[in-house]
N, C-alpha and C positions, 0 to 999 in steps of 0.2 A: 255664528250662523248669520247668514243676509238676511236683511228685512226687508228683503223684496216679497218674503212670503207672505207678507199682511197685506198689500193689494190684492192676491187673488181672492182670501179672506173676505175681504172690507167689498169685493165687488159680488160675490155668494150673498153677501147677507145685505147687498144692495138690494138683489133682485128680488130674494125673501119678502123683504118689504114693500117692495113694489106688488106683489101676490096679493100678502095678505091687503094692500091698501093702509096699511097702520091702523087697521081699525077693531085689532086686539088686545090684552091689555098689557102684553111685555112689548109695545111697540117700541114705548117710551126706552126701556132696556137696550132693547135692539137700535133706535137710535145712538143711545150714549156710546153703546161695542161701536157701532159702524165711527162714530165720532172721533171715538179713541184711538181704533185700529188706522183712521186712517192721520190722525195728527203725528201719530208714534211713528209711520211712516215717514211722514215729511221730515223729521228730526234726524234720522241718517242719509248719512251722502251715500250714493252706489257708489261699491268698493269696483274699480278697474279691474279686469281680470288680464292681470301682466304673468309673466314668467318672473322665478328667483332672479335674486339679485346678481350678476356676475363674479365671480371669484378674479381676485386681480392678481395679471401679471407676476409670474416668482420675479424675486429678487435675492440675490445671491449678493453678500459681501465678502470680500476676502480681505483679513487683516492680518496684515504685519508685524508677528510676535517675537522678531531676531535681535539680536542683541546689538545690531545696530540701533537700535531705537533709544533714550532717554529710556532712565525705566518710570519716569512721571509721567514721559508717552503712551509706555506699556500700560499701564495702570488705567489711565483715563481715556484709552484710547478702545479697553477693554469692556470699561463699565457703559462705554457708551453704545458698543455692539449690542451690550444684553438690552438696554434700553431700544434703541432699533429695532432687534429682533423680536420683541414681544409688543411694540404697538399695532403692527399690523400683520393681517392673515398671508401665508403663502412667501414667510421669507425666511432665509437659511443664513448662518454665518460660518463661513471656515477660515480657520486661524492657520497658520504658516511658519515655518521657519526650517527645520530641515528637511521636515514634509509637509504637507498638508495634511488637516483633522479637522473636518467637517462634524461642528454642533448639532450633535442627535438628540439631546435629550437636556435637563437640568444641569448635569454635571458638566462643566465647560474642560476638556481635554488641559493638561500641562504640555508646553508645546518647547521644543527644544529649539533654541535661538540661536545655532553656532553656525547658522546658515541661511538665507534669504530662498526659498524655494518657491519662487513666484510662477513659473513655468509649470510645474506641476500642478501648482492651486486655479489657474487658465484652466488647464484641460481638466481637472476635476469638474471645474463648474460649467463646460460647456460641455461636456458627460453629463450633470442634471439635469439641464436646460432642453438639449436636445434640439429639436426644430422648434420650440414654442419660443414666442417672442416675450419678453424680457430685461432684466435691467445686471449688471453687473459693476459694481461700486468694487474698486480699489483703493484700498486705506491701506500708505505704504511711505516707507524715505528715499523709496526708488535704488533701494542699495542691492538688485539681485545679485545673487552669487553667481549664476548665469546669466548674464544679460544678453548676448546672443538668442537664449532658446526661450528669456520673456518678451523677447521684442519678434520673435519670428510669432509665439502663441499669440498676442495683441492683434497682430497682422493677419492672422488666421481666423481669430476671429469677429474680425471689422470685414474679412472678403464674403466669408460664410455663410456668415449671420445679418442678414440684411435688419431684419425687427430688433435689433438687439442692440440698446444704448449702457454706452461704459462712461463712468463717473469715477473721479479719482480725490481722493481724499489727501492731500499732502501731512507725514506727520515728521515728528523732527528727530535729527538722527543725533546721536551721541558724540560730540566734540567737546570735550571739557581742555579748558587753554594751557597747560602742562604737562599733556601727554607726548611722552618721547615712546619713540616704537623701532621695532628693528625690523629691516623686512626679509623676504626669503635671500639666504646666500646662494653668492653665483658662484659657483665651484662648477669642475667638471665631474660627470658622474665615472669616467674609469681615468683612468693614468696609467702609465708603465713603469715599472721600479727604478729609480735610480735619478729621474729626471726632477725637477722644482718645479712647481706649479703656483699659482695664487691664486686664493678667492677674495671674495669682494663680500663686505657684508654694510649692506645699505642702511644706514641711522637716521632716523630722523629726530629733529630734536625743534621746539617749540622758539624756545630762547636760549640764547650761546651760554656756555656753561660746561663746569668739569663733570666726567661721566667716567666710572670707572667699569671698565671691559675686563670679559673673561671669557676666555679660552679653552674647550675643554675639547680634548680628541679620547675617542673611546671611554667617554664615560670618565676621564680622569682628567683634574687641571691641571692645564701645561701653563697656560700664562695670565700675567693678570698684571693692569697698569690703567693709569689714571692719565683721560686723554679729554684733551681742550675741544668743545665742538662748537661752531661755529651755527647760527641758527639754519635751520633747513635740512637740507639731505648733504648727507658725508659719506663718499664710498669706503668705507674703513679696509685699505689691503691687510690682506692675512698670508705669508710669505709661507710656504709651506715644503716641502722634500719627501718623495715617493720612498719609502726606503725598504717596506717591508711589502712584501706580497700580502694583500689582506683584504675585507672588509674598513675601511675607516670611517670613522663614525664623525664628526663635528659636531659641537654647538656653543653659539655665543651667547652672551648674556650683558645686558647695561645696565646698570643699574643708576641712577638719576633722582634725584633729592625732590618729594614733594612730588613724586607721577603720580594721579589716580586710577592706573592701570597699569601696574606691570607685567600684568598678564602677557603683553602683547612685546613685551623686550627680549622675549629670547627666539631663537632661530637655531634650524637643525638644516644639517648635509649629512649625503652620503657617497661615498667614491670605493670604485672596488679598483685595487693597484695589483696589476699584473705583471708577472717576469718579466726582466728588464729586457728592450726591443736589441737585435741585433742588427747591423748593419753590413752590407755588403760592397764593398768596395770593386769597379770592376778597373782596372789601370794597369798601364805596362812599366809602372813606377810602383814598385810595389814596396819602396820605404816611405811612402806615404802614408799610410795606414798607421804607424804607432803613433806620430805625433799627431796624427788628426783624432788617432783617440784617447790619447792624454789632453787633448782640448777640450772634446765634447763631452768627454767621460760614459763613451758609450762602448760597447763590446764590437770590435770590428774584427772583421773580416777579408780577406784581398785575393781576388784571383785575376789571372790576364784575359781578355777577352774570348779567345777560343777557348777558354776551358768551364764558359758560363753554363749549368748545370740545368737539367731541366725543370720543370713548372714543379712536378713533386717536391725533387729538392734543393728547390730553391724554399720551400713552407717554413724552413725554418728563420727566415727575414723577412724584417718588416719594410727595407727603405734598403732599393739598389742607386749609389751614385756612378755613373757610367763617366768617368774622368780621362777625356783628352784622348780620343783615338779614332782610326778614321774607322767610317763605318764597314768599311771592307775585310775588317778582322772580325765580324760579329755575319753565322749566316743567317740565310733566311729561316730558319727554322728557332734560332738563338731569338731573333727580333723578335717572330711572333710567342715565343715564349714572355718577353720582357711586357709585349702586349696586355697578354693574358694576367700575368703579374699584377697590373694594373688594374687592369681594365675590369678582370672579372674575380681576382682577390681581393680588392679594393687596397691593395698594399701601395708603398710611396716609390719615384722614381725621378732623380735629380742627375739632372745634365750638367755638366762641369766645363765651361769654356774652354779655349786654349787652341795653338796652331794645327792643331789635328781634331777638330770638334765642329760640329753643325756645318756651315756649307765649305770650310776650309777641308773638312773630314770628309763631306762629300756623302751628306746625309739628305742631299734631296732626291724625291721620289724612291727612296725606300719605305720599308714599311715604319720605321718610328718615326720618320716627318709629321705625319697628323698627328701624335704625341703630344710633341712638342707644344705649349703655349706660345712660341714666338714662329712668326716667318720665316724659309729657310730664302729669303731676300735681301739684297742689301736696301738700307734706309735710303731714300731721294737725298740728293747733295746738289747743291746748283752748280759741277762740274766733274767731271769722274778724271783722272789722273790719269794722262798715256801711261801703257806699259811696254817694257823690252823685255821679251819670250825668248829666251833658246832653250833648242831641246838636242840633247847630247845623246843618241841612241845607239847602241850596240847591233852591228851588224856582222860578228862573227860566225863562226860557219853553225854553232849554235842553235844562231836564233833562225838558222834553218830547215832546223829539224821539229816533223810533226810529233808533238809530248803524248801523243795518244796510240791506240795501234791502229786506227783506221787511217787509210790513206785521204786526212783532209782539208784542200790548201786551207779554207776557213780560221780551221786552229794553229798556222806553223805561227811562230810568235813573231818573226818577221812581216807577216802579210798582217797583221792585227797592228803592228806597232805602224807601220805605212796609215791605216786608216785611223788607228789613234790622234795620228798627226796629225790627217786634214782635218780631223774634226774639232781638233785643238784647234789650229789656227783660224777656221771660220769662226773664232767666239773674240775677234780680236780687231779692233776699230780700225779706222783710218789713222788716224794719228799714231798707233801703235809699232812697233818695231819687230820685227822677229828675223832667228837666224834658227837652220837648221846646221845639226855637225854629226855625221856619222862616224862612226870608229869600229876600227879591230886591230891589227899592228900595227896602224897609223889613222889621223882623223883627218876626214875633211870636209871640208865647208860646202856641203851641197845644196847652200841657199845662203849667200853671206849675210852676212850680218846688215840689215838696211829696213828702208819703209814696210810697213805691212801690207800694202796695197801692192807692192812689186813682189815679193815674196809671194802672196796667193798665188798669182797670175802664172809662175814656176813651179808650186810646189809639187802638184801632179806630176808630172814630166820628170822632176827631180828624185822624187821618191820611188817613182818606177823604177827606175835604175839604178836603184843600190841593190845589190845583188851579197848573199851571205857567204862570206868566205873568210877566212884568217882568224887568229887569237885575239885575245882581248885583253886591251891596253888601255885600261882605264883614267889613270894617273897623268898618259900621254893628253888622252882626251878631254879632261878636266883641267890640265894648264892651257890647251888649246883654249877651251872653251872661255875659260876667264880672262885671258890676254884679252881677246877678243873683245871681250864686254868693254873690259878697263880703256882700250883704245879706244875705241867707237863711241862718238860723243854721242848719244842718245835721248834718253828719258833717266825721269829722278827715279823712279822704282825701274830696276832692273831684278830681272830671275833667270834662274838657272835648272832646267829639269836633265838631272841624269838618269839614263835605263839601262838596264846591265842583268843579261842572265849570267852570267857566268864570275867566275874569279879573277882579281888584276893580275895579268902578269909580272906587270912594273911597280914602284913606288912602295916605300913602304905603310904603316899605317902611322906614322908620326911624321912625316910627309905628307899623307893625305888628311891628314887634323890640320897642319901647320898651312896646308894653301883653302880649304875650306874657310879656315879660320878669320886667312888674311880677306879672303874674296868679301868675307861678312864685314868686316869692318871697314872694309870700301864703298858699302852699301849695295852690294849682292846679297841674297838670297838664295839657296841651293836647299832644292828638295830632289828627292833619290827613290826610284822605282826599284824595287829586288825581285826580278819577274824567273817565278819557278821557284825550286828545291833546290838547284843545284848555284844559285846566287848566293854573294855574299852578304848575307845579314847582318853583319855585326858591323862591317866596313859600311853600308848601307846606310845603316841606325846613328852612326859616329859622323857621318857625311852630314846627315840632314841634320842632325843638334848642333854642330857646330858653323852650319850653314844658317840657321834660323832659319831654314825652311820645316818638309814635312816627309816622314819614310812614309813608302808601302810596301808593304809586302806581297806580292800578286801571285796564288798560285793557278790561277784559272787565266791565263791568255786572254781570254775571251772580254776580261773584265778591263782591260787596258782604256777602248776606247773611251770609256766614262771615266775613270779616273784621270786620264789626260784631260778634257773636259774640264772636270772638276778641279783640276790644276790651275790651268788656265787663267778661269775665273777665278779661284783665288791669290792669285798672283797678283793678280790688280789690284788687291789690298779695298778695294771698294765693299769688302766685307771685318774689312781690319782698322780699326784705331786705336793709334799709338799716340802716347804724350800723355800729360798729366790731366788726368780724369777726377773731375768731382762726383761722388755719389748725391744726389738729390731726393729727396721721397716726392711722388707722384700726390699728385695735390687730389686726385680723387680718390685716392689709396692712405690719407695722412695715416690714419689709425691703425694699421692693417697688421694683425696679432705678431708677425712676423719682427715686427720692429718696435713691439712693446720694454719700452724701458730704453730704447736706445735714441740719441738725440744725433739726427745724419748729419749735424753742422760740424760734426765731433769726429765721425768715419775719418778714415784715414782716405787716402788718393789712391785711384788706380793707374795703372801706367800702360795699361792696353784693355782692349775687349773686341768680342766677335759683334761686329755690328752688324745686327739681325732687324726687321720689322716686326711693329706690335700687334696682336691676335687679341686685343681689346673690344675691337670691332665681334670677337666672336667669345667673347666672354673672358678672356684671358684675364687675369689682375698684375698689373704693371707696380710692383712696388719699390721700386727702386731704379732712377733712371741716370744718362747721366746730363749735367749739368747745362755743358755746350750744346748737342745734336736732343737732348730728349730722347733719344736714345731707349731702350729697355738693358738693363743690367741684370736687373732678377725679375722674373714673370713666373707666375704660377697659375692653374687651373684645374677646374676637376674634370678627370678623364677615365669616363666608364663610373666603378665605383673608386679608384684611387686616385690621387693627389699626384701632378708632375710638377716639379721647380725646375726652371732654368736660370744657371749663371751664367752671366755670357764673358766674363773672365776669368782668370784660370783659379788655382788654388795650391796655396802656397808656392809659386814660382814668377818668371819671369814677371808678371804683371802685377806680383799681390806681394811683393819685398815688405812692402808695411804693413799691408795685414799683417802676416807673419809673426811682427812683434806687438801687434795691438791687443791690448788688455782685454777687450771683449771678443778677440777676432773666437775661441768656443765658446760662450757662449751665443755670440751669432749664428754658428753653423747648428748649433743645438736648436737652435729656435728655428732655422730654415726644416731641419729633419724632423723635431716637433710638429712641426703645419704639414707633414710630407707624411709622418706615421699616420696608418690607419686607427680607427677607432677600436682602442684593446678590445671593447666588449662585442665588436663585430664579428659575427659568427651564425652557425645555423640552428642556435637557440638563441631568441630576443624574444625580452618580455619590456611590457611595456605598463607603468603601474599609472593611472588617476585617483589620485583623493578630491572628493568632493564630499557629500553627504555622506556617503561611502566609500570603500577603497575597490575599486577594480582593476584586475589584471589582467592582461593576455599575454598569451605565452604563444609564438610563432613558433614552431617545431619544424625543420627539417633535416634529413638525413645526408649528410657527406663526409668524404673520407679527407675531409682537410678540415682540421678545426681554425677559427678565426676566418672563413669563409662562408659568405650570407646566401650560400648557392644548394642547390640539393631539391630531393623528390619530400612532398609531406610525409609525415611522420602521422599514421592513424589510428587511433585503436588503442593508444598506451596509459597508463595509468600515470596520472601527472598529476602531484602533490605541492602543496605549499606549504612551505613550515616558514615561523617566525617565532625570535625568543622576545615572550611578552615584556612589560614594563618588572613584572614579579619574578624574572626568571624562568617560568614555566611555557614549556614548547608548545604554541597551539598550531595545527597540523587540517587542512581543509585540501579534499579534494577538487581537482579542476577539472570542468565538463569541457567535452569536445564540438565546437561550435559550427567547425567549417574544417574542410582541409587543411591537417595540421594545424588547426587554431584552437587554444583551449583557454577556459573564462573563468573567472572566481567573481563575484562580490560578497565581501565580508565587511563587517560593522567596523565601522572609523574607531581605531585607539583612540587614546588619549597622549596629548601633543608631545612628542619624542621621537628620536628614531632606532628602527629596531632593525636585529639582523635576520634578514633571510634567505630563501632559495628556494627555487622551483627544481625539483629533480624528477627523472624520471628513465626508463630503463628501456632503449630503443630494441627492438627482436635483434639475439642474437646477441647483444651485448652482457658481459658479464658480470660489469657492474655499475650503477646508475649515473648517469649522469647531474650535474649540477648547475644551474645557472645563479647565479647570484641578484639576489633580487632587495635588495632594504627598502624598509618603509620610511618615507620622512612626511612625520607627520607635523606640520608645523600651525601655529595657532588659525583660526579664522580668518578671514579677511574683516567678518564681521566687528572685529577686535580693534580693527587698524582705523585713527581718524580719516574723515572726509578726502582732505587736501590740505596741502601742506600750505597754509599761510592763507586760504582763502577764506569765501564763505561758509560757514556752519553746514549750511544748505544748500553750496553749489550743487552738487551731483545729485540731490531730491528734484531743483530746476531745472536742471541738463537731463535728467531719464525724464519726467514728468511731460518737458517741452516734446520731448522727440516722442511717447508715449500718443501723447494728444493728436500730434500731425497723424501720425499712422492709422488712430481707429477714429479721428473725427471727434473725441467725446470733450466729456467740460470738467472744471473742477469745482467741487463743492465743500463744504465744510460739516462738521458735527451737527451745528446749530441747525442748519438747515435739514440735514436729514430727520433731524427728533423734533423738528417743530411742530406743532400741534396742529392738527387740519384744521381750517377754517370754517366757520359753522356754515350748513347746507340752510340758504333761506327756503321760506312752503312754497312749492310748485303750485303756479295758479291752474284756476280748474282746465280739465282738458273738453275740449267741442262734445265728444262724448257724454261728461260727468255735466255737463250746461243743460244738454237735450232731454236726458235721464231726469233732472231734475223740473224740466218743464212738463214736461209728460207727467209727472206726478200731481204735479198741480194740480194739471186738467184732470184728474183721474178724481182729483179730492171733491174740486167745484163743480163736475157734472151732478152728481147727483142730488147736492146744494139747491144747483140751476134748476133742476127737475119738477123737488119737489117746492121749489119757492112760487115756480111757477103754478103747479097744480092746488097748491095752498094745501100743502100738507102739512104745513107747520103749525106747533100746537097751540103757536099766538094767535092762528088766523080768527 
């Protein structure tokens, strides 16, 4: 109670005495109360009338209980929280490691440390916090498991939380000087049967020293051997072979004299191996196919180009090589099949150079030109080579007749072959030479043999005027034509184009081999049109092989003038080099899966190739070039969801005699069709599994009538289970919820470090019996397991997160000491203007009546 209530007291029995005068006889009494009540006064100080004292600011620690840490860290890093937390009011500690466990009561939680979950323990504590301003102290070795989603929480909330100061506590992480560790193996997760594969299984090791390795596939050991390591990281290869359809399981193991953690030395994979891929071979060479698959050791296939099958069934291949033909045997409905193949099966598709391929074959402005990873261009040369053209065409009474039933000049194949010509010959320089020679029972020169620039200037005029009439003399026509050549001193590249509907009258066909033959080895050329059904093909196909030129076969007239065209320009050889060819690998390409294990100093020579331009500029990968011009030899890209390779020389023939017999020449085509196959597990179920604290799955579901196709309508509604065979053997079996369209989710509790088999199945409407997707766990040790850095500091990556921490939210570091130091003692507040005038006043209050009566002489001395 105040003693402020003995003044009003002390002033009552002022005035009492003032009445009576003191001139009864308890005055004297009444003096000593008034005396007393008012000295007892003076002896307290008036209490201030403040408000309670403020409750201060939460503060929230989060501490670092993962088994990154020292466990002398763990320990002292623990006991000093509890001390923290109970010197002062209004503060919380939550401990961390695969989750956060916020300190509610006496009992401090056991915290599971096979993971850094600092992200979580953030948003827990600013879930506390709320908008009140505050303090948030992190005690940590900066090792998150996610560091992405601790550095996005930090940032979150330093933008936020303006009131809100963050303090960091550095503690030390676990690097003891002898620990060797293995890290996760790089394997692929499918393969196809029959193919070699390698993994990589990354060692680290403290100091160089012998370390004996093991090998175990399916749970059982296959190898084991005592290998030299070298200090630092060793990628240990693991040579492996697809052979069974299956699940395959891996894992490795080091074992290392004197490690204080072996925990951290073994490593698991898993690979599902799918029936072996087929290959389809499309070529008018169709003994090609055995020996290319005695090289590759793949299952092949071989049809000729018109009998390329449609998009259904073609499902059962993985990788079409389209070998050496012009594109005019393939129609537009076959292309956009090969498209589709591609493009929207994600399946593989390799072009195959050769005299009859890419702009020789007369593959520009078709529909597979944008295919293609290379240009259908010839490369810049600082000179292009004149060429000498003649074109030898059949004007029997034939080629004057309309092949259709409508009356229309458009299509008679005489008025086509007239405008084929001119349009050949405008593709042909100044320098150039050309001769036109018509034939039927006799040929003649109806544009001799001379400049190019005088021949245009005639050739209208000249070609009007061959009119259809007589048999066909083709054998006449063709020593015509080559006499000619051989006299006429002209240009170093000379050609020869013959067009023929119909049958020779003359010459035999070893006759017609025997001058073809000769014309080639005089350095002629001779390629051969077979226009219609009713030409000769076989004489045709025998003409242009032994010409080193190129057949067509044309049964649409209409198509003439672009392959003449097309002719033309290839004749100039300005998309052609011949002579001895070095393979180089592309300096920005060295690595490039493609050429794994192969040293290009070692390749054997080419002797020709289709010189194309490079599609680098639009993503293409140029792996192999050649030596001289730079050139592209092999290009590859991805196109749609499938893979296309081009070789731009041929295979096994005129230009690859050494391939042929080179030791590695299959496995190199294995490796090009390897990077060309799609991925086995590509299909309209993919799942996709994360371990972290947890293991989560999703499983993509959609419905289509081609399996190993990523295309289809969602799949909704279905009952979609997980099963895995545990560590024990015992099946455990978890339902998967449906999240989104055709999307379904599992998280289930993290095993323990192994890997296990499994499968998502499930049974689409209509179907009769469940489908399977293969799904294994590999659950491989922590990270928290694994040391810092290899050869650094103890503490690099605590200063490297800490540093980059700090910049983001602004805050400081501090230490243990400082946080448990003891406050400093509060010195006594001097008095306040108030508690100074309070006490004046009382004074006056004491010696008025002093004053009063000293004056009136009421005092009992007087």
């Amino acid at each position: 109670m105040s003693p402020w209530f003995l003044l009003p007291l002390a002033a009552i029995l002022l005035a009492f005495a003032w009445y009576l005068r003191l001139r009864w006889k308890p005055a004297y009494a009444l003096r000593l109360t008034l005396l007393t009540l008012a000295l007892l006064a003076s002896t307290f100080s008036p209490r201030p009338l403040t408000s309670p004292a403020p409750v201060p600011p939460r503060q929230i620690l989060i501490l670092d209980q993962s088994d990154s840490l020292t466990p002398e860290a763990r320990t002292a890093s623990l006991a000093q929280a509890k001390t923290w937390q109970t010197a002062e009011a209004n503060r919380l500690v939550i401990l961390t490691g695969t989750q956060p466990e916020p300190v509610t009561g006496e009992d401090w939680p056991t915290v599971n440390g096979r993971a850094t979950n600092l992200a979580g323990a953030l948003t827990l504590a600013t879930g506390l916090l709320g908008n009140a301003p505050g303090q948030i102290i992190l005690a940590t070795d900066g090792r998150a498991t996610d560091s992405l989603a601790t550095h996005s929480a930090l940032s979150q909330l330093s933008t936020e939380h303006s009131e809100l100061t963050i303090q960091f506590v550095p503690l030390e992480s676990f690097a003891p000087a002898n620990d060797l560790y293995v890290g996760s193996i790089y394997a692929p997760s499918s393969m196809w049967q029959g193919l070699s594969f390698q993994a990589i299984i990354p060692i680290y090791t403290p100091h160089a020293g012998e370390a004996t390795l093991q090998i175990f596939q399916n749970g059982e050991p296959v190898a084991e051997e005592t290998i030299l390591l070298p200090q630092g990281l060793t990628l240990q290869p693991l040579n492996l072979q697809a052979t069974t359809p299956e699940i395959l399981t891996l894992a490795a193991t080091v074992t290392y004299p004197d490690d204080p953690r072996p925990e951290n030395n073994t490593a698991y994979a898993a690979l599902r191996i799918y029936p072996a891929p087929r290959v389809l071979i499309v070529t008018e060479n169709p003994a090609l196919a055995a020996p290319f698959a005695t090289a590759t050791g793949l299952e092949t296939d071989v049809l000729p180009p018109d009998q390329l099958p449609s998009l259904t069934d073609l499902e059962p291949y993985q990788v079409i090589l389209l070998h050496n033909f012009l594109a005019t045997r393939l129609t537009e409905a076959q292309m956009r099949t090969l498209q589709a193949f591609t493009a929207q099966l994600g399946r593989g598709l390799i072009f195959i150079g050769g005299h009859n391929a890419y702009t020789l074959g007369g593959y520009q402005d078709t529909l597979l030109e944008p295919l293609l990873p290379v240009r259908l261009e010839p490369p810049p040369r600082p000179q292009n080579d004149a060429l000498t053209f003649v074109l030898a065409f059949d004007r029997s009474s034939s080629m004057g007749r309309n092949p259709g039933t409508v009356n229309d000049r458009n299509k008679i194949p005489l008025n086509l072959a007239r405008e084929a010509a001119l349009r050949a010959i405008d593709t042909l320089g100044p320098d150039d030479y050309l001769g036109l020679l018509a034939f039927s029972d006799s040929a003649d020169w109806i544009i001799p043999l001379g400049p190019a620039d005088i021949g245009k200037t005639r050739a209208l005029d000249a070609l009007t005027q061959v009119a259809a009439s007589g048999g066909t003399s083709i054998y006449n026509a063709l020593t015509t034509a080559i006499n000619g050549l051989l006299a006429t001193p002209t240009t170093e590249t000379r050609h020869l184009l013959l067009l023929s509907d119909g049958q020779s009258a003359d010459g035999t066909l070893e006759e017609f081999l025997t001058l073809a033959q000769f014309a080639h080895a005089q350095g002629l050329t001779l390629s051969t049109i077979a226009l219609g059904p009713e030409a000769d093909q076989e004489l045709m196909t025998l003409l242009a092989e032994a010409g080193g030129g190129r057949f067509y076969s044309v049964l649409q007239p209409t198509d003439l003038p672009q392959i003449l065209v097309d002719e033309s320009q290839a004749a100039r050889g300005d998309n052609l080099v011949e002579g001895l060819i070095r393979p180089v690998a592309n300096d920005n390409e060295p690595n490039h899966p493609i050429l794994s294990g192969f040293r290009t100093g070692l390749m054997p020579s080419l002797t020709g190739y289709n010189a194309l331009k490079s599609k680098a500029e639009q993503g293409a990968e140029d792996v192999l070039l050649s030596a001289d011009f730079h050139d592209p030899l092999l290009s590859v890209w991805q196109y749609g969801l499938g893979r296309v390779a081009a070789w731009t020389s041929d295979l096994d023939d005129e230009w690859t005699t050494e391939w042929a017999t080179w030791d590695d020449h299959g496995r190199f085509w294995a490796q090009i069709i390897l990077y060309a196959l799609p991925d086995p597990s590509l299909g309209p179920g993919q799942v996709e599994i994360e371990v972290q604290e947890t293991v989560h799955l999703t499983a993509q579901l959609l419905g289509s009538s081609l399996p190993q196709t990523p295309t289809g309508l969602p799949l909704n509604g279905l009952e979609v289970r997980y099963t895995y065979l545990d560590a024990e053997g015992n099946v455990q079996t978890y339902p998967m919820s449906q999240t989104a369209p055709g999307l379904y989710e599992l998280t289930l509790p993290r095993p323990a470090e192994g890997v296990y088999r499994g499968v998502v199945n499930y049974k689409p409407d209509g179907a009769q019996t469940r489908i399977e997707i293969a799904a294994p766990l590999v659950i491989n040790y922590p990270t928290e397991w694994q040391p810092i850095s290899a050869g650094g500091s103890a503490n690099a990556q605590t200063e490297s997160s800490l540093a980059q921490w700090l910049t983001t939210t602004g805050g400081t570091i501090t230490n243990w000491e400082t946080l448990n130091a003891p406050p400093p003692p509060v010195p006594p507040a001097p008095p306040t203007p108030q508690q100074i005038l309070s006490r004046f006043l009382l004074a006056l209050l004491l010696l008025w009546p002093v004053e009063i009566a000293a004056r009136r002489k009421w005092m009992p001395w007087r």
